[in-house]
N, C-alpha and C positions, 0 to 999 in steps of 0.2 A: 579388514585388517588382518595382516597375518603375524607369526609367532614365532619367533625360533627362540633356543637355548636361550639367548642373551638378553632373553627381551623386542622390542617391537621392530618389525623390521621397515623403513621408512616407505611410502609410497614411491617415491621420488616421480610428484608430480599432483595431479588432483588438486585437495586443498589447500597442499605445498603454493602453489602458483596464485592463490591469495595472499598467502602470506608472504611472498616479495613484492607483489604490488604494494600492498601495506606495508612494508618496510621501504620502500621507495618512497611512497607521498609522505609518510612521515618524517622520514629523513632530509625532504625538500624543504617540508613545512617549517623547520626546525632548526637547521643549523646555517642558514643566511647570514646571522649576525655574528659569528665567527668565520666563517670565509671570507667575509665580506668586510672585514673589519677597518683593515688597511686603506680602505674607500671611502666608507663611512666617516670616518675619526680622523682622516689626514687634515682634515680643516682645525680641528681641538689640538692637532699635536703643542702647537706652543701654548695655547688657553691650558691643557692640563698640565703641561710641563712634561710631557712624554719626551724618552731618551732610548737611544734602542735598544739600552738594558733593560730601563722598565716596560716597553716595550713586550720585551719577548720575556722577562717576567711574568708580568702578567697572561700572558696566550699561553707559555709554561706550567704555572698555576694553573692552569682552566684545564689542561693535561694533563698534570699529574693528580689532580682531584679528582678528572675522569678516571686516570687509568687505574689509580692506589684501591679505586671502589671496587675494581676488579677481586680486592680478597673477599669480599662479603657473597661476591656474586651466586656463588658457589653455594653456601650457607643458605640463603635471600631464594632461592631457586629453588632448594628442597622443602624452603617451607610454604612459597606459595608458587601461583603456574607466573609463567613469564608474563601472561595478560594483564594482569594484578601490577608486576613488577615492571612495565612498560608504562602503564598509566602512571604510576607515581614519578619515574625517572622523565614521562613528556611532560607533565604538569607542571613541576620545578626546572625543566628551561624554559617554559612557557613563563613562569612566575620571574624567571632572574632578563627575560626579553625585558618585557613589561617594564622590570623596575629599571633598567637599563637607560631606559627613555629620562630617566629622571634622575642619573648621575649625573652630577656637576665637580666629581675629583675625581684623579688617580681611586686613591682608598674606596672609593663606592664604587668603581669598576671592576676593583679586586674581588668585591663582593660579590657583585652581581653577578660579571662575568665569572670572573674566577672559581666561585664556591658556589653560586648556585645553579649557574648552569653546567660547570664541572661537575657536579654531584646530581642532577638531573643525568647528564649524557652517563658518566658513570653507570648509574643506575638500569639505564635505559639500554644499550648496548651487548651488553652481556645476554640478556631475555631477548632481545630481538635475534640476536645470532643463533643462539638454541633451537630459537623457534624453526627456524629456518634448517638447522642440522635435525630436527624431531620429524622435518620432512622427507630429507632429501639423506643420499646416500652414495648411488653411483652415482646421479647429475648432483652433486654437491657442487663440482667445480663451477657447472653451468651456473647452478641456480645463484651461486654468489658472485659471480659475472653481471650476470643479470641486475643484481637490486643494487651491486655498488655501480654501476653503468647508470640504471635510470634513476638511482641517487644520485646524481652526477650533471642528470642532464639541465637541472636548474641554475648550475653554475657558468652553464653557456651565456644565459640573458641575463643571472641578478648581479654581476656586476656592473651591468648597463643601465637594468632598472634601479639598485641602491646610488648608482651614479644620479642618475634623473630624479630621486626621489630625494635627494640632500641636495639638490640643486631647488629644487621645487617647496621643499616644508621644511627644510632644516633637517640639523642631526635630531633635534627631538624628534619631530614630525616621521622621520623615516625609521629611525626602530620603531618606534608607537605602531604605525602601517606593517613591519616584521613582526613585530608581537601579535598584531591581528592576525597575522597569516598564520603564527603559529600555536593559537589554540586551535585550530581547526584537527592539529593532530589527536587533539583526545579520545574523540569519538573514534579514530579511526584502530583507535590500541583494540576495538573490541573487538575487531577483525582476527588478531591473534588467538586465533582458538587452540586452546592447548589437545594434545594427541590426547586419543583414550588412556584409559589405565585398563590393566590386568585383570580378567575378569576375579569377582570377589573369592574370597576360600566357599569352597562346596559347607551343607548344613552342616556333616558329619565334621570338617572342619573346625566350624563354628563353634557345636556343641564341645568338642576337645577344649576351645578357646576359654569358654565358660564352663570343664572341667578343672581346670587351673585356676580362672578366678576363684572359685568355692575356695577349694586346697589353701590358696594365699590368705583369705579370709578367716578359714577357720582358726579355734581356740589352739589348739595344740599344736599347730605349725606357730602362730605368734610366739606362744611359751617357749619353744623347742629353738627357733631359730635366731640366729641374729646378723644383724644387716652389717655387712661388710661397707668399711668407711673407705671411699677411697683417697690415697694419698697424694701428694703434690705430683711426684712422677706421674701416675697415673691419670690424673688429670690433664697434664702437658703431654703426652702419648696422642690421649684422647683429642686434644685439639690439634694436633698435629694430626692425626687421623681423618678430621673433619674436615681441615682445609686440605689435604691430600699432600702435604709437605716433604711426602716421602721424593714425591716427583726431581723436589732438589737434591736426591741421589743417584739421579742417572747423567750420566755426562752427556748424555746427547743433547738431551732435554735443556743442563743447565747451558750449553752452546750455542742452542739455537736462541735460549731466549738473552742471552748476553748479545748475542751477535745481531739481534731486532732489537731492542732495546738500543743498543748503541745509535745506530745507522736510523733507527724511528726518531731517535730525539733530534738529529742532524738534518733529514731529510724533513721534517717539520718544522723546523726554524726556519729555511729555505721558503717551504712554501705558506707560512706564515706571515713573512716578512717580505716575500715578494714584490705588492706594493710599494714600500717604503725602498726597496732596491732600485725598482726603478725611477723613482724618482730622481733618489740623489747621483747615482752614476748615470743613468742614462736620459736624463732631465725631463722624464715624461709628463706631462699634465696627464689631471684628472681624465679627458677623454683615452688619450693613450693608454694609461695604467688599464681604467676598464677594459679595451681593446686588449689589448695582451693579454690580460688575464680571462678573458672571453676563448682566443685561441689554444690557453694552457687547458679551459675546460673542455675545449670539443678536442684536442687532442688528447687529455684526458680519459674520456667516452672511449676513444679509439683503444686505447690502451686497454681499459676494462672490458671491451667487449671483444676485438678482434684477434687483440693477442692471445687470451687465454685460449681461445676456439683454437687458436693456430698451435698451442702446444699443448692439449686435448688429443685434436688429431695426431702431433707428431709422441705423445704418451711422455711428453718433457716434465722432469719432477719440480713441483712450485718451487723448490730450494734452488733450481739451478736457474729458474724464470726469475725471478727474487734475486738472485744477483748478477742480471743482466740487466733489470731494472735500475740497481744502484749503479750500475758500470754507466750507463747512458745517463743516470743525473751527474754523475760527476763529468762526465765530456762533456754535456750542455751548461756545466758553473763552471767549466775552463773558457770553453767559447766566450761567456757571460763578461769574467773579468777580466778578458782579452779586448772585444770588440763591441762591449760596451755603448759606444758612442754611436755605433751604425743600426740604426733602428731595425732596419733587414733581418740583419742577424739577430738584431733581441726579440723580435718575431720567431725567429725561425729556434730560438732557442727556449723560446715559451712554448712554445710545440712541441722541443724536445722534453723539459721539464713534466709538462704535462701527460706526456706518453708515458716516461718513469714511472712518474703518480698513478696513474691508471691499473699500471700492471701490477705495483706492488699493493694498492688498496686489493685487489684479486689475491694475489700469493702469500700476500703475509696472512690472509684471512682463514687458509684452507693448508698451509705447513703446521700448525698445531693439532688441528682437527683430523691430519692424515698421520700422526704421529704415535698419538695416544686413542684411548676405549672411549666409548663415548658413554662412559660410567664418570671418566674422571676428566670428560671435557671442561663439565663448568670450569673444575675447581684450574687446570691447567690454563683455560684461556682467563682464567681469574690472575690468576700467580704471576702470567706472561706481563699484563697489565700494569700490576701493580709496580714490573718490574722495568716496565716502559716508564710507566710514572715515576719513578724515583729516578732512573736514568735522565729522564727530561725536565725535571729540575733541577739537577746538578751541571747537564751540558749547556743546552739553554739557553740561561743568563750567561756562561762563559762567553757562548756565542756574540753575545750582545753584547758584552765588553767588551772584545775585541775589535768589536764598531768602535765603541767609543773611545777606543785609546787610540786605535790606527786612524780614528775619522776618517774611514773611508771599508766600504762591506767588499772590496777585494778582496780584503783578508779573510772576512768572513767566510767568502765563498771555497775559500781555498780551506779554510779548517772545515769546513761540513764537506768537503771530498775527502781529507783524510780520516774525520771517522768512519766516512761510508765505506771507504776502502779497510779499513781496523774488521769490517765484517767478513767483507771477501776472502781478507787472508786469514781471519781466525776459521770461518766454515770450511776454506780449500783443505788447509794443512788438519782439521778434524776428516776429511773426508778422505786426504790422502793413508793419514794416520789408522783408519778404520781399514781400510783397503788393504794396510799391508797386514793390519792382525788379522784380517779374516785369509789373505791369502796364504799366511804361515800356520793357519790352521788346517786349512785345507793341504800342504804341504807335510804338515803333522801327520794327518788322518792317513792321508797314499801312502807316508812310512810307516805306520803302521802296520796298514793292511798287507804290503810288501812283508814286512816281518812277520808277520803271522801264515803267509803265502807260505817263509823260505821252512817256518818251524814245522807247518805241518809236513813240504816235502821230503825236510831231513827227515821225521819219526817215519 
């Protein structure tokens, strides 16, 4: 291990590269029964009474109880290692699978799904990500290329297998079979080894340490001193201190995450609800739906693996790969509520769909982490979260009303392009904007130096 100023500097690679593996199978293990939801549950939609507000309600809820957990992360993280904090976050989606099997309403789905396993992933997420930046530094890009890719790659065949397996044991039978699968992630949290710490303070350190306790303990420092109370300001300072709150002072910061936040709650309702879209516009059966969404997963993969590599080489910054990714989902949900009816096309645009998805699960993962220290990572990819979670409750359901009043997700698809696009032009016109104040400074400085040129050669 080595040391600089700032603290450890990552391997980037060694036992790093267990710990994406371990972030891959756990992630496999894990989150089936939300991916896969639209597949499972299309059989209950009229037994539960499901509508595509409640719908994306509910998938909403499951997000933004992930994402809100985002502020504690931060907190949760200095007080224990991510290992600790990974088991408890896999146990409780393992526990909200399980009971899953045995809802029979709306409101018991809200729970399971929504709150327990929203609060599991919540939980869970944040630690796994860390763990992964505690290794990695210059291959950051790679390595989170990597575990969102072989994260991914289960979604090639389980919607073929949660297909065959609701065909074969029922909706109970098949979450029951996903909840087996995914306690297997437990064991595997113990793979997350946290980094070393700092070697201890030397004795003569020590001994200073237990210089000072005496002093504190002694009679005449009690007599002599008194303990300062702190006051309500100061306490609100203080926890604003802790969650790093200051971060919502910098304008870039609060840009990027308004501008993800937006376009995350849109482009999640999409592939949320992708199922249920093609159903009713392009009248898929069950085999079909699996199929398509088979090809959004392996052109998914594509996206997480070959584009990032491709603008690695080309040194392209995530924020500009990040909205090329939104640019191509909004041409693939124009294609979508255009040509509909011709299966071809809805192939070939689940392809496209899935390429978007690929690249931004990469870009959105590693534009925070390139942005900020990685003192104040937690608490920033905390903040971003929690700032998606409340965005994705409020867009969401609108999303899904707008099904239900147009009866019909053209509309739909057309509002989740204009907020994707509400990103594009809020980042360009911040990026133009940034451009020209740094170029009028640099304009500034040359007059300057000009003027202090002409002053020295008049004296």
């Amino acid at each position: 291990m080595e040391w600089n100023q700032d603290g450890f500097v990552p391997p980037d690679g060694g036992y790093g590269w267990i710990i994406v593996i371990a972030f891959v199978v756990i992630n496999s293990c894990l989150l089936n029964l939300t991916q896969c939801f639209g597949i499972i549950y299309h059989s209950q939609y009229d037994v539960l009474g499901l509508t595509g507000a409640k719908v994306s309600f509910l998938l909403h809820l499951y997000n933004f109880i992930m994402c809100a957990l985002g502020i504690i992360s931060g907190p949760l993280l200095k007080r224990f290692d991510y290992r600790q904090v990974s088991f408890l976050g896999s146990f409780l989606m393992c526990l909200g699978t399980f009971l899953t099997a045995f809802s029979k309403s709306y409101e018991a789905l809200l729970f399971t799904i929504g709150i327990l396993i929203g609060t599991g992933q919540g939980i869970l997420m944040p630690g796994m990500y860390i763990a992964v930046n505690s290794y990695f530094k210059k291959r950051l890009t790679l390595a989170i290329s990597l575990q969102v890719t072989g994260a991914s790659l289960s979604q090639i065949f389980m919607p073929q297998v949660c297909d065959w397996l609701v065909k074969n044991y029922g909706v109970h039978g098949a979450v029951l079979i996903l909840a087996a699968i995914s306690f297997n992630a437990l064991p595997l949290t113990i793979l997350l080894r946290p980094m070393g710490k700092k070697k201890s303070k030397s004795t003569n350190e020590k001994t200073d340490d237990t210089h000072v306790s005496e002093r504190l303990l002694s009679p005449v420092y009690q007599e002599t001193t008194y303990r300062v109370t702190k006051n309500k300001r100061s306490r609100i300072s203080e926890f604003a201190r802790m969650l790093d709150l200051g971060l919502f002072g910098d304008r870039v910061y609060v840009i990027i995450v308004i501008g993800m936040g937006v376009s995350f709650a849109s482009e999640l309702n999409v592939i949320l609800m992708m199922p249920f879209i093609l159903r009713e516009l392009s009248h898929f059966n069950q085999d079909n739906t699996a199929n398509a969404m088979s090809v959004q997963a392996f052109a998914d993969i594509i996206g997480r693996l070959a584009i990032p590599f491709i603008a690695y080489r080309q040194d392209v910054p995530p924020k500009i790969m990040y909205l090329l990714s939104l640019t191509l989902s909004c041409f693939g949900r124009t294609i979508l509520s255009v040509f509909y009816e011709q299966p071809s096309l809805v192939f070939t645009v689940s392809a496209i769909l899935g390429l978007a998805k690929g690249m931004k699960a990469v870009f959105q993962s590693v534009i925070i982490p390139k942005f900020v220290s990685r003192e104040k990572l937690a608490a920033a990819t905390g903040l971003s979260m929690v700032s998606n979670g409340i965005l994705s409750l409020i867009i969401g359901p609108l999303i899904g009303w707008t099904h239900d009043i147009s009866e019909s997700y053209i509309y739909t698809l057309h509002v989740a392009s204009v907020l994707s696009l509400f990103c594009i032009v809020l980042w360009t016109a911040e990026f133009l904007c940034t451009s020209r104040l740094r170029l009028k400074r640099v304009e500034t400085v040359e007059v300057n130096e000009v003027n202090q040129e002409n002053n020295v050669n008049t004296k």
